[in-house]
Biotite code that builds the C-alpha atoms (Angstrom):
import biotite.structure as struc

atoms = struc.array([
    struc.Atom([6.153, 18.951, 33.097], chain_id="A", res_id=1, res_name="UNK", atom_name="CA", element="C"),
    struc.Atom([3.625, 20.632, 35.696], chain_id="A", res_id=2, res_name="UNK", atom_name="CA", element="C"),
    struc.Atom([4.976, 23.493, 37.133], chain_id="A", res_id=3, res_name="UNK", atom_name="CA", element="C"),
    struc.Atom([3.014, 24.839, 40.708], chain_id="A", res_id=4, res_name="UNK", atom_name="CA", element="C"),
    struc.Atom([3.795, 28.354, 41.544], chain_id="A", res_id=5, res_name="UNK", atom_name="CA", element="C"),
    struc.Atom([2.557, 32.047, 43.740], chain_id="A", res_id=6, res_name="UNK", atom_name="CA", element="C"),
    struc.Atom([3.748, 35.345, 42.747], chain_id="A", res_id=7, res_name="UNK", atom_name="CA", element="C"),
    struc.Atom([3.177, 38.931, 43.360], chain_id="A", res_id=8, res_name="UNK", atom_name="CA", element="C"),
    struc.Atom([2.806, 41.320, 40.495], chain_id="A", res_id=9, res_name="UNK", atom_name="CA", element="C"),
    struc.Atom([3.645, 45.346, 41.202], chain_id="A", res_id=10, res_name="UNK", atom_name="CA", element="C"),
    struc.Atom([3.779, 47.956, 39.076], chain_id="A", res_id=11, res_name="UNK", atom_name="CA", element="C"),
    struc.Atom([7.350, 49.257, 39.944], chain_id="A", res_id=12, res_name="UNK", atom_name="CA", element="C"),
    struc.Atom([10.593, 47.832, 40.446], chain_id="A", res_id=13, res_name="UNK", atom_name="CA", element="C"),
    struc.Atom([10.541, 49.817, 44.062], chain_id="A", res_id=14, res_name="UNK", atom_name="CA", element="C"),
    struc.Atom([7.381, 47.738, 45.554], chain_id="A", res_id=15, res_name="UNK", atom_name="CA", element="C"),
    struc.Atom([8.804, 44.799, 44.401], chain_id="A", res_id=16, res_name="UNK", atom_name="CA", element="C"),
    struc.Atom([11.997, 45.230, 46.192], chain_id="A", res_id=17, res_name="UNK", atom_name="CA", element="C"),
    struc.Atom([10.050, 46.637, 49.186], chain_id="A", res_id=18, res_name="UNK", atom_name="CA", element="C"),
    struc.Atom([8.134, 43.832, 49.157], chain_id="A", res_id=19, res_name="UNK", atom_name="CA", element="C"),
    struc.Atom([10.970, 41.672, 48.877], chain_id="A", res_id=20, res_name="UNK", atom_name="CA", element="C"),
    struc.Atom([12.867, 43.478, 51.894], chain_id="A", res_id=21, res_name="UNK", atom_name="CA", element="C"),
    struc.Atom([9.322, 42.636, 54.079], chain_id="A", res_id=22, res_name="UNK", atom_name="CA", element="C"),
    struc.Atom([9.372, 38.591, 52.853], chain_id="A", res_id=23, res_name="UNK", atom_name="CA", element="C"),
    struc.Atom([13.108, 38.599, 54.338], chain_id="A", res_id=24, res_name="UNK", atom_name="CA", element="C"),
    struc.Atom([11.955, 40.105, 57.685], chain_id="A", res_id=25, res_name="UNK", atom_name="CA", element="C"),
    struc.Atom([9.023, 37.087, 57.970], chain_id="A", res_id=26, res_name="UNK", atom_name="CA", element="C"),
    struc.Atom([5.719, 38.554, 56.861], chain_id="A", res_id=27, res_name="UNK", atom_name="CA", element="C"),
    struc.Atom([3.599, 36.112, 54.744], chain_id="A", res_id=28, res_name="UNK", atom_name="CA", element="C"),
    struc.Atom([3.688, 35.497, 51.016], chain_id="A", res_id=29, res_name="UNK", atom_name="CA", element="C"),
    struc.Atom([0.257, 34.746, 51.049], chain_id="A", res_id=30, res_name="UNK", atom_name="CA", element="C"),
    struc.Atom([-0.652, 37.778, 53.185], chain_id="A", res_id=31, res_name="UNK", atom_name="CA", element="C"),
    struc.Atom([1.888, 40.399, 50.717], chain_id="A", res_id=32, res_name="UNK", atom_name="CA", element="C"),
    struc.Atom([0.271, 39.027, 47.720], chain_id="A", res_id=33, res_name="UNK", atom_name="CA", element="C"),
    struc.Atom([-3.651, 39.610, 49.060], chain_id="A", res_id=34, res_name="UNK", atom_name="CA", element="C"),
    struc.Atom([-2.591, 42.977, 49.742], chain_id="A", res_id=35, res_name="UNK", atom_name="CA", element="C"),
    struc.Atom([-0.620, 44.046, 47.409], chain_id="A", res_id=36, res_name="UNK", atom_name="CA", element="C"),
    struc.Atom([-0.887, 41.977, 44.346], chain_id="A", res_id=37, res_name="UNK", atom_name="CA", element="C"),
    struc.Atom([-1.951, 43.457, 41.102], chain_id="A", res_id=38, res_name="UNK", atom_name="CA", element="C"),
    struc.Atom([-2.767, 39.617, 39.655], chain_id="A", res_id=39, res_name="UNK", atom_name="CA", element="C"),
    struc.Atom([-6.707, 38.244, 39.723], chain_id="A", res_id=40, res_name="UNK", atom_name="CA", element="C"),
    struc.Atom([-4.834, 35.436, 41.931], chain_id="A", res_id=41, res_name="UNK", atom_name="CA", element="C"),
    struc.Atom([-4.357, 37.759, 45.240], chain_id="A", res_id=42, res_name="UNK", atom_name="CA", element="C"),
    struc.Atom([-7.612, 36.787, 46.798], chain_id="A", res_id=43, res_name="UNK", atom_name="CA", element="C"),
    struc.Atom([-6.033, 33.146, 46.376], chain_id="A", res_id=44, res_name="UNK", atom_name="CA", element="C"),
    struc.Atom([-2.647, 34.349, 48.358], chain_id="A", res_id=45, res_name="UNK", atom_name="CA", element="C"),
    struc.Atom([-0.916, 34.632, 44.880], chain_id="A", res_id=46, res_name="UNK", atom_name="CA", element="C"),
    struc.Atom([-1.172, 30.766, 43.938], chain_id="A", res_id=47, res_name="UNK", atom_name="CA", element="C"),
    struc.Atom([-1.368, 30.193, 40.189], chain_id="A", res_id=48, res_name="UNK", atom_name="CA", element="C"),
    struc.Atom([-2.551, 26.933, 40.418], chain_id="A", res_id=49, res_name="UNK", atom_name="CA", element="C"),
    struc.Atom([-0.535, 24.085, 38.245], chain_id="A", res_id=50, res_name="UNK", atom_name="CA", element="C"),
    struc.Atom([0.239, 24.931, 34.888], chain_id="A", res_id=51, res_name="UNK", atom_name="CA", element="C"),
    struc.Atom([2.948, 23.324, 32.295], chain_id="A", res_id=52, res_name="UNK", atom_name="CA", element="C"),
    struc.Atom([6.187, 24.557, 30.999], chain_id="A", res_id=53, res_name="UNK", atom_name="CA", element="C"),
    struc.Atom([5.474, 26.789, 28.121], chain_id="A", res_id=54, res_name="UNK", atom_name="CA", element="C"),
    struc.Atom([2.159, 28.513, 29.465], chain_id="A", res_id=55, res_name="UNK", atom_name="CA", element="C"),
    struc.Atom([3.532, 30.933, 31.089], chain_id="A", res_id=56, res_name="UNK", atom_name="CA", element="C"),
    struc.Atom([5.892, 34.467, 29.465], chain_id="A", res_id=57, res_name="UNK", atom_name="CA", element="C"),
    struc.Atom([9.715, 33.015, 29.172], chain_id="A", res_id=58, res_name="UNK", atom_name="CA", element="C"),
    struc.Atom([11.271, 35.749, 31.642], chain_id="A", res_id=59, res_name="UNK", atom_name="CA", element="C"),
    struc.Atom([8.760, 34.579, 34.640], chain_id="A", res_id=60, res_name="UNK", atom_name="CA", element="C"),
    struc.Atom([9.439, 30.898, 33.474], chain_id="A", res_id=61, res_name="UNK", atom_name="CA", element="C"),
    struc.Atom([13.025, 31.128, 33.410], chain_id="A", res_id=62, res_name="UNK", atom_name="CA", element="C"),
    struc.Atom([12.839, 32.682, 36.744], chain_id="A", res_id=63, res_name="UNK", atom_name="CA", element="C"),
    struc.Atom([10.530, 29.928, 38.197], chain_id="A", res_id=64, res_name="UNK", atom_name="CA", element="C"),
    struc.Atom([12.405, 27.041, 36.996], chain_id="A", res_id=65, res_name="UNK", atom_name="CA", element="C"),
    struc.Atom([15.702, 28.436, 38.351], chain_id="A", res_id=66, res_name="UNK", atom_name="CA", element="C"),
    struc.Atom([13.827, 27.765, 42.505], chain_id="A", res_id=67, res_name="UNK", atom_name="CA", element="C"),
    struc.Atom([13.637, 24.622, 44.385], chain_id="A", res_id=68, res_name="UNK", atom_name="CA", element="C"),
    struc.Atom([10.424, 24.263, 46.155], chain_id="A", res_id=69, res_name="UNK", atom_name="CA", element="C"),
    struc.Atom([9.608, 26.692, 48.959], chain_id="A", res_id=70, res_name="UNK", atom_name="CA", element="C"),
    struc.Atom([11.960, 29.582, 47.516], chain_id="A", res_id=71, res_name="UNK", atom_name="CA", element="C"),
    struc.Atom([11.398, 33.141, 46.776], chain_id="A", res_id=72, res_name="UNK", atom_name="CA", element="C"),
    struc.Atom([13.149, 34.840, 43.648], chain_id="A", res_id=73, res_name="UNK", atom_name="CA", element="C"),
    struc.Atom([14.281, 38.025, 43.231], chain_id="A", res_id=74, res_name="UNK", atom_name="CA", element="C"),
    struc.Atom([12.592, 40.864, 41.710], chain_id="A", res_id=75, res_name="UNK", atom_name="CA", element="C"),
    struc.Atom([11.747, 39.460, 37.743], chain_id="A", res_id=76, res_name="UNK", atom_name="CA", element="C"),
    struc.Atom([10.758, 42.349, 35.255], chain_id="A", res_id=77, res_name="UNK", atom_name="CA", element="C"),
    struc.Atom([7.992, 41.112, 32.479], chain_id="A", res_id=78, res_name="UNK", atom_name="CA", element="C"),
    struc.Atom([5.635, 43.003, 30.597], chain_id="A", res_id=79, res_name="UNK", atom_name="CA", element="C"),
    struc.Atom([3.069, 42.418, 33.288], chain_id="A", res_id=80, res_name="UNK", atom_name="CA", element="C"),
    struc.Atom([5.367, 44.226, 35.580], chain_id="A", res_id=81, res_name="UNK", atom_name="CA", element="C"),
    struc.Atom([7.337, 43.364, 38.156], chain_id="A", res_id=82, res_name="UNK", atom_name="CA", element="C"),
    struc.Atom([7.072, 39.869, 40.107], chain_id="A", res_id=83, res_name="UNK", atom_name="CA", element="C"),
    struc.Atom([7.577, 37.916, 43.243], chain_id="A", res_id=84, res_name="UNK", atom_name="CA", element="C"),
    struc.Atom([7.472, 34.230, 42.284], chain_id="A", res_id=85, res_name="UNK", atom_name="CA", element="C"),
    struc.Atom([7.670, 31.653, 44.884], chain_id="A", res_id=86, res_name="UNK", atom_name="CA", element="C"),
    struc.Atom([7.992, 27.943, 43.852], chain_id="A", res_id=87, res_name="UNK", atom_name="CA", element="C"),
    struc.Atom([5.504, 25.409, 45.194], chain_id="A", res_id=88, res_name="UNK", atom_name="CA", element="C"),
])
């Protein structure tokens, strides 16, 4: 199964969930994850590409395979940090 996916990785739950807040008010996924993005893949507007089930850690899988293309989770805690993840 190939799985196609952006995030956003913060530090702290806070800029996660302030980050979240500014996604629900319309700013850009792509534009939140050049600037604030802790991941090598912010200078690609957080897209991770395609990848298979099993690649990536189980709490940020879990997470992705719960969306339906085009939606945003919540705030997911991993040992990365905190993420945005947006199904594509």
């Amino acid at each position: 199964m190939k799985l196609k996916a952006k995030h956003i990785l913060v530090t702290y739950e806070y800029e996660a969930r302030d980050l979240l807040r500014k996604l629900e008010e319309g700013k850009s996924f792509e534009e939140l994850a050049r600037d604030f993005s802790l991941c090598g893949s912010a200078s690609k507007g957080g897209d991770l590409g395609e990848f298979s089930k099993g690649m990536m850690v189980p709490a940020f899988e879990k997470a992705l395979l719960t969306l339906r293309p085009g939606e945003i989770s919540g705030v997911v805690k991993t040992q990365f940090g905190f993420h945005l993840i947006q199904r594509l």
